[in-house]
N, C-alpha and C positions, 0 to 999 in steps of 0.2 A: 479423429479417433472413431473406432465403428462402436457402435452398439448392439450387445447383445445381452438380449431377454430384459426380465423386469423384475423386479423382488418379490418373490413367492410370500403368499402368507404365513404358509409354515415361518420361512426364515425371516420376516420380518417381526413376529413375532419372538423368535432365539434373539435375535437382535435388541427387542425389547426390556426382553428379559434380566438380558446380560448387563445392559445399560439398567435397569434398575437393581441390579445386585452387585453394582461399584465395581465391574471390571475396568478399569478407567486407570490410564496409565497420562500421568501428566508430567511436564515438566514445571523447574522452580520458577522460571522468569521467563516473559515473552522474549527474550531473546536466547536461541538455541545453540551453543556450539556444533562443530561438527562431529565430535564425540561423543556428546551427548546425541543427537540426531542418530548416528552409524549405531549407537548401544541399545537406542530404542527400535527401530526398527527390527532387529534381530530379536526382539523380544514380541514387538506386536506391529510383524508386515502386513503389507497391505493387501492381504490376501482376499480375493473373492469371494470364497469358500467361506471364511473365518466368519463366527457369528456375534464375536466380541469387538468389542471398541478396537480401531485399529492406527497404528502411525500412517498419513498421507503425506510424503513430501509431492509439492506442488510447485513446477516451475512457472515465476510469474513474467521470464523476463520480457523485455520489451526495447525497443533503441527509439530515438526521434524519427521525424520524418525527415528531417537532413541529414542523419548518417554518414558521413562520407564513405564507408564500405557498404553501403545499402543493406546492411543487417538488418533479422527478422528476429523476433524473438523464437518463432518455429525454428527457422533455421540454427540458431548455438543451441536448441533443446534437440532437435534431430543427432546435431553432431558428438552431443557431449551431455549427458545428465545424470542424477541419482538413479539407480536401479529403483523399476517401476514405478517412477515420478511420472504425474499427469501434467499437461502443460494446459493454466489459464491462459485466456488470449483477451489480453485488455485493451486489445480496439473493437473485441465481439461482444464482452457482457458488460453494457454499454446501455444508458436509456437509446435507442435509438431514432425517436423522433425528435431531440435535441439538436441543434445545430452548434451544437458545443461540443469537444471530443471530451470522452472516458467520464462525460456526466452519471453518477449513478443508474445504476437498471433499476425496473420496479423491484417489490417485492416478488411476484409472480417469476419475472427471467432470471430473477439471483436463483431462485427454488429451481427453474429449470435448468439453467448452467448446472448446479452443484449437480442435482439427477443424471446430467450428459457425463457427466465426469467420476460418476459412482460412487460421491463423496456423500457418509451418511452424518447424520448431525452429530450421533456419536464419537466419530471420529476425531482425532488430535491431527490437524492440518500443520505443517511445518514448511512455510514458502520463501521460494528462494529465487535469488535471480543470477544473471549470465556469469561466467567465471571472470568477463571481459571487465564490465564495470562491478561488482563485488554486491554495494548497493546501491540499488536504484527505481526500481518499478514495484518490487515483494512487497515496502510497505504501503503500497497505497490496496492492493490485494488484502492485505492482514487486515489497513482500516475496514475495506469493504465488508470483509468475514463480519470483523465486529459490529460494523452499522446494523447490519441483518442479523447479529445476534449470536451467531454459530460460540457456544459454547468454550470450544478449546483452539484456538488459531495462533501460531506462534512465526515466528520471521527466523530464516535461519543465517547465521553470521560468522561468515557467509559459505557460500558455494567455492568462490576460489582456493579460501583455506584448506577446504576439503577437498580440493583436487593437489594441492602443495603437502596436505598430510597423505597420502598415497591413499586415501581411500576410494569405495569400488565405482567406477562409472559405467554407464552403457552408451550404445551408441547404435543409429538406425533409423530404420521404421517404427510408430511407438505399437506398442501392445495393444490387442483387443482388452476393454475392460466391458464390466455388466455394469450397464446402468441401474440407479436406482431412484427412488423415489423420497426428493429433502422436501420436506414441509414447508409449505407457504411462510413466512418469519414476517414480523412485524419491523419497520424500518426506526433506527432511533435518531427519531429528526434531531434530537438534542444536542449529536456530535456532528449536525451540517451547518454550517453557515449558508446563509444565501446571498443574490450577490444584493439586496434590498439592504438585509442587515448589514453586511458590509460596505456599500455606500452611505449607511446613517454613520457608521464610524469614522468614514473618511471624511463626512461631511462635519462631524464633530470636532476632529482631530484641529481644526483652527480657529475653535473656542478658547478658550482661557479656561486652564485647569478642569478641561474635558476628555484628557487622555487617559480613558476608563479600558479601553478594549485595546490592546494591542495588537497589530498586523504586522505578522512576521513570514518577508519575501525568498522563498529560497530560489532564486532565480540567481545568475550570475550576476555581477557587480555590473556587466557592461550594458547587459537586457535591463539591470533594474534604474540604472541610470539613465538609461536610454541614449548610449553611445554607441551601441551594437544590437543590431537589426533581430528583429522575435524568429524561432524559427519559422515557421508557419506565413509564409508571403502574405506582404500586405496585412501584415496584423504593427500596429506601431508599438516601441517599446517604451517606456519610461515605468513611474510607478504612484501606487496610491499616496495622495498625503497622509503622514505620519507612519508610512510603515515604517518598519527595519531591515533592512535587507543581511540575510545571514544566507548564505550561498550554501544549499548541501552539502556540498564537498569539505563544507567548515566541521561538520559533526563525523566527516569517517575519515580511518586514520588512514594516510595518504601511501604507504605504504604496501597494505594488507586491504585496503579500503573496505574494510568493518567500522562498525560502530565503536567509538572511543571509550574507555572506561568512563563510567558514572559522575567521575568526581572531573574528569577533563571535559566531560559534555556542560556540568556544572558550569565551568570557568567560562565557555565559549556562549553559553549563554546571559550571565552576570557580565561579562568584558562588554557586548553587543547594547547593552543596557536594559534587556528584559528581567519586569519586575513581575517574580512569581505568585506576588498575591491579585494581580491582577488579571484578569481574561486575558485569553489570548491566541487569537486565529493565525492557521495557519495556509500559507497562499503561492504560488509560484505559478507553472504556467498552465497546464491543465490539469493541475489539483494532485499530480503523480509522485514528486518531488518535494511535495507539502508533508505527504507522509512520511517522509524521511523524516522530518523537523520532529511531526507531531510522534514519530517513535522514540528521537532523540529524547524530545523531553518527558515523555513515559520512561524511558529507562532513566534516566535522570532526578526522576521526580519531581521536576522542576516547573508549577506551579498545580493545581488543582485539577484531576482530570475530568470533573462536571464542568470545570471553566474553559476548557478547552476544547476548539474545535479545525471544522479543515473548510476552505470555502472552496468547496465544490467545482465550480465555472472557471474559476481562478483566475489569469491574467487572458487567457482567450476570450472568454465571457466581459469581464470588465471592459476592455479595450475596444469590443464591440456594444457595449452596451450605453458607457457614458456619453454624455454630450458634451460637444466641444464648448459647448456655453458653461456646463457645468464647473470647468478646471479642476478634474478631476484626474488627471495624468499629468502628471510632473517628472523632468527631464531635466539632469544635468546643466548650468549654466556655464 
């Protein structure tokens, strides 16, 4: 996307302004319809110009590195997206001296990404992903919004239904936007696991009535067993002692693949054996797909959200990290 100019003081001050005299347009629930999305926008687009709080939809999507169509997440946002949707690129705001993918950025690159992308703190973000898979990459986007803080960031549910309800797409080259300037944000390590903390769980998990933290694997049944190979070569699959393995695909409806009503996320969580009063992290393969989980049971309600969190490194991290002395990766017998 090109960049032009920088936020004047005049207008960053109208912006100030505005944002302290409650022009603030939200929505009821982090999860958005597309009619709700399509009604707010007409109300407050994401106009350059505008000095009030304004709607951002934001496409987050993303494929694996195995693809079989060698899909990009640029590529289905070129072809097909919301009118003046910006596109995050979650192999770019990325810690980059990690040797782990889509590890958090600092506080400093999240504040630069959002500046590249024009997005001001005031702003209601509404992120979505490809029409292909429905969802998949938005919420780990939405967590990151939230780790850094950003006030109003909502996940929208989904993209496919709103191109099935006839509503308006573009297609192309994207638009010049003005950059601006998002404020350095404080990180809330509260909602990260590490993989420390979660190795003392797994390390726990074969105590006697030690199963305080609960790890919950969205990884598929074959990766988490370890009867089908990680994507990512050379990484081995099996899974932590005492996770649970609840496969994304369990929390959105297979049809519409949206998120399930409330009280069906309820069930698939309760069926799986997760108990709500207890912690409970959430993990798959590089932390992208965890977010799915950790939105499920935000919309769900489904156990305390200080007690919850997302482990970061996820099964790339682990896999490289444990020692085989440890027996710390367990696999199907």
């Amino acid at each position: 996307m090109a960049r032009v100019g920088v936020i004047s003081p005049l207008r960053a001050s109208m912006r100030s302004t505005a944002a302290k005299t409650g022009a603030v347009r939200c929505f009821s629930s982090y999860l958005v319809t597309p009619k709700e999305l399509h009604e707010a926008l007409k109300k407050a687009p994401p106009s350059p110009i505008s000095s009030e709080p304004r709607v951002i939809p934001l496409c987050a999507s993303w494929f694996l590195p195995n693809d079989p169509q060698k899909r990009t997440g640029l590529d289905v946002f070129i072809e097909k997206r919301i009118p003046k949707a910006r596109f995050f690129d979650l192999d770019k705001v990325i810690d980059k001296r990690s040797p782990y993918p889509h590890m958090l950025p600092s506080s400093k690159d999240f504040a630069a990404a959002m500046s590249e992308l024009g997005i001001r703190r005031e702003d209601t973000v509404v992120i979505y992903d490809s029409q292909e898979l429905g969802i998949f990459s938005a919420p780990r986007v939405g967590w990151t919004m939230k780790v850094f803080g950003h006030p109003k960031v909502h996940i929208l549910n989904n993209f496919k239904l709103w191109i099935e309800e006839g509503l308006p797409t573009e297609s192309g080259n994207v638009w010049t936007i003005e950059c601006g300037t998002y404020p350095i944000p404080e990180m809330n390590e509260d909602k990260v696991a590490s993989f420390e903390e979660v190795r003392q769980v797994a390390i726990d998990s074969s105590k006697e009535g030690s199963k305080s933290v609960q790890v919950l694997d969205a990884r598929s049944p074959g990766r988490w067993s370890g009867t089908e190979p990680e994507p990512r070569q050379g990484l081995s699959s099996g899974h932590m002692p005492g996770s649970i393995n609840i496969p994304f695909s369990a929390v959105l409806d297979p049809s519409t693949k949206a998120f399930l009503p409330a009280d069906k996320l309820k069930e698939v969580f309760a069926r799986a054996g997760v108990d709500p009063s207890k912690p409970i992290i959430s993990s798959c393969g590089t932390g992208v797909t965890a977010c799915v989980l950790e939105t499920a049971l935000n919309e769900a309600q489904f156990g305390s959200p200080e007690k919850r969190k997302v482990y970061d490194g996820s099964w790339t991290e682990w896999a490289q990290r444990v020692k085989p002395s440890e027996s710390l990766i367990e696999k199907a017998e």
